[in-house]
N, C-alpha and C positions, 0 to 999 in steps of 0.2 A: 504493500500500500504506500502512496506517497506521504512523508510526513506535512503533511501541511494544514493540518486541522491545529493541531496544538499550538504554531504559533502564529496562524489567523484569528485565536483567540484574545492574542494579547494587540491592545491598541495603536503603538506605536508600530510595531512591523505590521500591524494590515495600512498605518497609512503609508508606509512604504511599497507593501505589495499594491495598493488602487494607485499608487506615483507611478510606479513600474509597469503597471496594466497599460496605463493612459499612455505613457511615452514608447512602449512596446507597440504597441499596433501603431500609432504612428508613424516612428521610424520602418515600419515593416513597408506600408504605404510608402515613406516618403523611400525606402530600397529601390521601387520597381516606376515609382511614380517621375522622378526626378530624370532618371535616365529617358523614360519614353519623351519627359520634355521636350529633351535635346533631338531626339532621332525623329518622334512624330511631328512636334509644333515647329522645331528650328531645323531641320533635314541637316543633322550633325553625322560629318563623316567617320570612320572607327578611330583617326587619329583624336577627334575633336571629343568623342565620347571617352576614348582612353584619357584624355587628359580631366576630363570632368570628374571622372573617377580620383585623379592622384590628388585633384583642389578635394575632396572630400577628406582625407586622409590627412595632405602634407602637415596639418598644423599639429601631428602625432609627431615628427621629426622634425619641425620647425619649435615649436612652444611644449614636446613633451613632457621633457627634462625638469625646466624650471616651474612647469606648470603641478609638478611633484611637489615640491620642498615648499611652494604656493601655499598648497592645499593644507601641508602638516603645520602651516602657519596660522591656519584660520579654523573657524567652524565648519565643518563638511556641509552641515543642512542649507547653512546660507548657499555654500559653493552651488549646489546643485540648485538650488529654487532661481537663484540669480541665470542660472546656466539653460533654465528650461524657458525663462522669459526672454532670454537674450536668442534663444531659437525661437522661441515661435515668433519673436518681433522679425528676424532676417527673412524668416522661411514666410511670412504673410505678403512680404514683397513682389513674392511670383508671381500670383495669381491677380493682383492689382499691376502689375506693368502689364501681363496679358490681357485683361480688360484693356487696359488702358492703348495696347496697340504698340508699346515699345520694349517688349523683352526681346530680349538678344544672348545670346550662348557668353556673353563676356557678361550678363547680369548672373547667369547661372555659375560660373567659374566663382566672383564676387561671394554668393549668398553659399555655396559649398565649401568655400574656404572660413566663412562667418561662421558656418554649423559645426566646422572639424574645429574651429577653435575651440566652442564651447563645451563641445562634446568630449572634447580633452580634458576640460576641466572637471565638467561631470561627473566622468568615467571614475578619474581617479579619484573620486570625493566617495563616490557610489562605492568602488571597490574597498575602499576604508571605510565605511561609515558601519557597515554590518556589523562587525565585530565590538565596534562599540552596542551598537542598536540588541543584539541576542545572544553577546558573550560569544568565546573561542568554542566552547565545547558543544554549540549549536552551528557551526557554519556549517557543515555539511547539512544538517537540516534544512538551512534558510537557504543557500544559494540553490537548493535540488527543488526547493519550492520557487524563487525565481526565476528556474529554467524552466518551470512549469509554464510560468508566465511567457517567458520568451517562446518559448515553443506553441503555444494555443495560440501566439498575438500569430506566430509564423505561419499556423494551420492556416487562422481565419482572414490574416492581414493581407494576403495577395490575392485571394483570390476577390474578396470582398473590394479591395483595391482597384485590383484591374476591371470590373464591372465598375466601380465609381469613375474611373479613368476613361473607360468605355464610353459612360452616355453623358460625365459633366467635363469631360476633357483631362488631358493629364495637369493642365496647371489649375483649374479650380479643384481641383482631387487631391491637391496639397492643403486645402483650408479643412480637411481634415487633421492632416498631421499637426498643423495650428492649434487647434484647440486640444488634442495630443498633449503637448508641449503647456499648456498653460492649466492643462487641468493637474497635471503629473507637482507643476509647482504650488498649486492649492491645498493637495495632499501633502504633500509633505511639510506645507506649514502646520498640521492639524496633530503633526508629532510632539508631544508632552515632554520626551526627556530631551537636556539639555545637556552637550557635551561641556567637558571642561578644558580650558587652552592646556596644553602640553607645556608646564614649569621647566623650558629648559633654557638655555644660554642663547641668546640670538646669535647667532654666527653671520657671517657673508654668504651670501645666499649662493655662491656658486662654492662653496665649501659644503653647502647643506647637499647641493644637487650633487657633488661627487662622492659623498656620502650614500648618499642612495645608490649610485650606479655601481661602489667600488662594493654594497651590501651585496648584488643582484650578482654582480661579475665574480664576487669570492667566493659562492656560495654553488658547490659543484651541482648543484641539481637545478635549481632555479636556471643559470648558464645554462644547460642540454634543453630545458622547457621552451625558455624564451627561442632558441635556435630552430626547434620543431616546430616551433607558433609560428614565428617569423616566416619559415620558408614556407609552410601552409598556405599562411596571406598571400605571398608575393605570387605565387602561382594561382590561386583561387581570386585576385585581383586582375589575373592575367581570363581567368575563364568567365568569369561572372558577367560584365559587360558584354564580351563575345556571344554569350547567351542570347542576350536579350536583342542584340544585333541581328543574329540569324532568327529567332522567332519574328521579330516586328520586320525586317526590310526585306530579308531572303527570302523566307516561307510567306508572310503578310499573316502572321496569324493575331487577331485579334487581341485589346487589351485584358477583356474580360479570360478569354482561354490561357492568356500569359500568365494571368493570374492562378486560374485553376491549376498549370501547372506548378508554378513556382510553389503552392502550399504543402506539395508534397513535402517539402525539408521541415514543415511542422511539425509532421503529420509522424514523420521521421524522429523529429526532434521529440512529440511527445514519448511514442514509443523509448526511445533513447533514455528519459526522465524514469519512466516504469521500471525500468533495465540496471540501471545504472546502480544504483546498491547495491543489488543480487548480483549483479556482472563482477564486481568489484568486490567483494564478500568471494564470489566463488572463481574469480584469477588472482584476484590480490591488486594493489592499485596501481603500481609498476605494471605489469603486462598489461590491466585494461587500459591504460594510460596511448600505449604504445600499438595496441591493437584498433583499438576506435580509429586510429591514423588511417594506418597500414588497410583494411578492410574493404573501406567505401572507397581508396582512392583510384585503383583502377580500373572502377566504371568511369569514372572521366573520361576515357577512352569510344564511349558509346555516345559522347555526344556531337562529333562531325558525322555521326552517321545520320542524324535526325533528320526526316523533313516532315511534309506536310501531311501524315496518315498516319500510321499505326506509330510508326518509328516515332512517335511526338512521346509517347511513350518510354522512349526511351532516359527521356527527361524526369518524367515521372521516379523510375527508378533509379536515376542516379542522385536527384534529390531528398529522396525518401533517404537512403543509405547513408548519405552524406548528412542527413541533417540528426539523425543518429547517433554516429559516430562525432560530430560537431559535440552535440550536448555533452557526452561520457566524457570525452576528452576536459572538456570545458568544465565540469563540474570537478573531476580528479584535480585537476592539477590548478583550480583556483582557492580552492578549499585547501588543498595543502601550501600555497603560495600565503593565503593570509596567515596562517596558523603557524608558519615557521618564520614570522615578522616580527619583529621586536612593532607595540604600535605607535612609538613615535616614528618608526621608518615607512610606517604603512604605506602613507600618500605616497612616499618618494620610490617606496619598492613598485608600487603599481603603475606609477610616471614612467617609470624607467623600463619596466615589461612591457608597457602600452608604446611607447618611444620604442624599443626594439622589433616588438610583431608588428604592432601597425605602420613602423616607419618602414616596413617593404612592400605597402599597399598602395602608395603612388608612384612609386618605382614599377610596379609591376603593371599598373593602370598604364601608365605611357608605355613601357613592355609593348603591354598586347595592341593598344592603339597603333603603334609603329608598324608590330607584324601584321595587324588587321589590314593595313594599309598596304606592307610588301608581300606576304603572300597568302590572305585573304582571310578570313574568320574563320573557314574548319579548319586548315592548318594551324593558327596559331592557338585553337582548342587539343589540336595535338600537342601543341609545347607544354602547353597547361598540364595536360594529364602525365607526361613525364615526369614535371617537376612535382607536382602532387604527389608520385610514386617513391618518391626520395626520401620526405621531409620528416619519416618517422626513424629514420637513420638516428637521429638529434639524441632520441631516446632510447632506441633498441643498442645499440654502444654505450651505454653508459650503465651506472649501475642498479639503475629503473628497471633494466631490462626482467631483471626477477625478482623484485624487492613487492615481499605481499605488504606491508604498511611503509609509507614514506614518512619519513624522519621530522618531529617537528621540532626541532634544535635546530640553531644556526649550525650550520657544516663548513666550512670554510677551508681549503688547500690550496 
């Protein structure tokens, strides 16, 4: 059974979880919605969609770092309420220049480089705020209940998406994610306890940020994690647009059926949620760590075969798989990231692993935009699925590879 009853009883984590619902489906929306922008409204070429992709991202590798040491400076709850209003103000912009007759692919570059900044700061406030919010010895608890979250928004968010995208267009089908974003920050005002500042020595703040990176880099297992994560992104940065490239311009397949496909990695993801403690209970968290990789990834291989009939399906199952193995992976190895944190390093260790996986996700957005360009979208969905094949290497070498409980002690060599 999912643990999730016990701490939807206590007040302040359900307004976390109704934050998380409301920015969850959103963001699922604004995944599938923002890109068709570019491809349907603005007839954006693979190079101009691969880079739309990296403005999403770069502010992970541009503002990661310091965006850490930030976070452990302040209250997390403001971080994130401030962070959900500073999105839905950018993201409301779309759909008023669209009325308005003058949105252009350099307003979308603009408002996706607004959203990665704040989403940086988010992130790393969210990923440290748990442990304050349900204690250490509940985060496996709380994050398998938030992937609950994330995985239902992914069942229902694309599919329900791409039919709003369908009949009110992809940029008014962002004044969804809008209200997303501003309700997520109402909940989370309605949380009772109150963090306290961390009584330490103010330092120079680029002392604080190399603190955190030299925590993340000494620490022989977090190092293998972030390397696995990283190269995950950068390849699934390289497939994901391509996706959506060959359903909307190649095939011409509807926004609403983009949808219905795209929900399979829910659909995936919940199953994945059910899974995921019995998985781990009966491999240990080491091999299920490294197995959720390894698994789904080379069906990525079945998707330049897709077109317009049955083969559509082919998507189906590789998003199913993949969003599966996303969750288990995603739960192991975040739960053990918080727990082996000293929590005044919290922000800056989660700065610093968000700065390393996601700082290969504009890189790899231009990546595939280039090859999209030199040798066409199913090819470069073949680069993809190579390097997808790889990226549990990070893990299976190291000493995860057979470790049934991971260590929550700093390790450091």
């Amino acid at each position: 059974m999912l643990p999730v009853v016990g701490l939807l009883r206590e007040h302040d984590f359900r307004g976390l979880f109704l934050a998380d619902s409301a920015s969850q489906v959103g963001t699922q929306l604004l995944f599938l919605a923002l890109p068709l922008v570019a491809v349907t409204a603005l007839h954006a070429s693979p190079f101009e969609l691969g880079l739309l992709t990296a403005c999403e991202t770069l502010a992970f590798v541009v503002i990661g770092l310091p965006a850490g040491a930030i976070v452990d400076r302040r209250r997390k709850r403001s971080v994130m309420v401030v962070s959900d209003w500073a999105r839905a103000l950018a993201l409301a912009s779309v759909p008023l220049a669209w009325w308005a007759g003058v949105l252009t692919i350099y307003q979308l570059y603009a408002v996706a480089l607004v959203l990665g900044v704040f989403t940086v700061f988010f992130d790393a406030a969210y990923q440290s705020y748990l442990p304050h919010l349900v204690g250490r010895e509940r985060l496996v608890e709380g994050n398998s209940t938030l992937e609950v979250v994330r995985t239902v928004a992914q069942l229902g968010g694309p599919s329900v998406g791409g039919y709003l995208i369908q009949f009110l267009t992809a940029p008014f089908a962002l004044v969804v994610t809008v209200f997303g974003y501003a309700w997520s920050a109402l909940c989370l005002g309605t949380i009772r306890k109150r963090e306290t500042r961390q009584e330490r020595p103010r330092t120079h703040l680029g002392k604080e940020i190399a603190e955190g990176v030299r925590f993340v880099f000494g620490h022989r297992l977090l190092r293998r994690i972030a390397g696995c994560t990283g190269t995950a992104n950068l390849f699934g940065a390289i497939v994901h647009p391509m996706i959506l490239l060959l359903l909307a311009r190649e095939l011409a397949v509807s926004a609403g059926t983009i949808g219905l496909l795209m929900s399979a990695a829910g659909l995936g993801g919940f199953a994945g949620a059910l899974l995921n403690a019995r998985v781990a209970r009966w491999l240990g968290q080491g091999p299920t760590m490294w197995l959720a990789i390894v698994v789904p990834a080379p069906l990525t291989f079945l998707l330049p075969w897709v077109a317009a009939d049955w083969r559509l399906g082919l998507v189906v199952v590789y998003e199913f798989c993949n969003g599966a193995g996303v969750v288990i992976y995603n739960v192991t190895q975040l739960s053990f990231r918080q727990a082996a944190t000293p929590e005044a390093l919290l922000g800056r260790m989660n700065a610093t692993m968000r700065f390393l996986v996601w700082g290969t996700m504009p890189l790899g957005g231009l990546l595939g935009g280039v090859l999209g360009e030199m040798i066409g979208v199913r090819a470069t969905l073949v680069v993809g699925a190579v390097g997808a094949c790889v990226a549990f290497l990070w893990v299976f070498t190291s000493p995860m590879r057979t470790m049934r409980e991971l260590p929550l002690v700093e390790e450091r060599q």
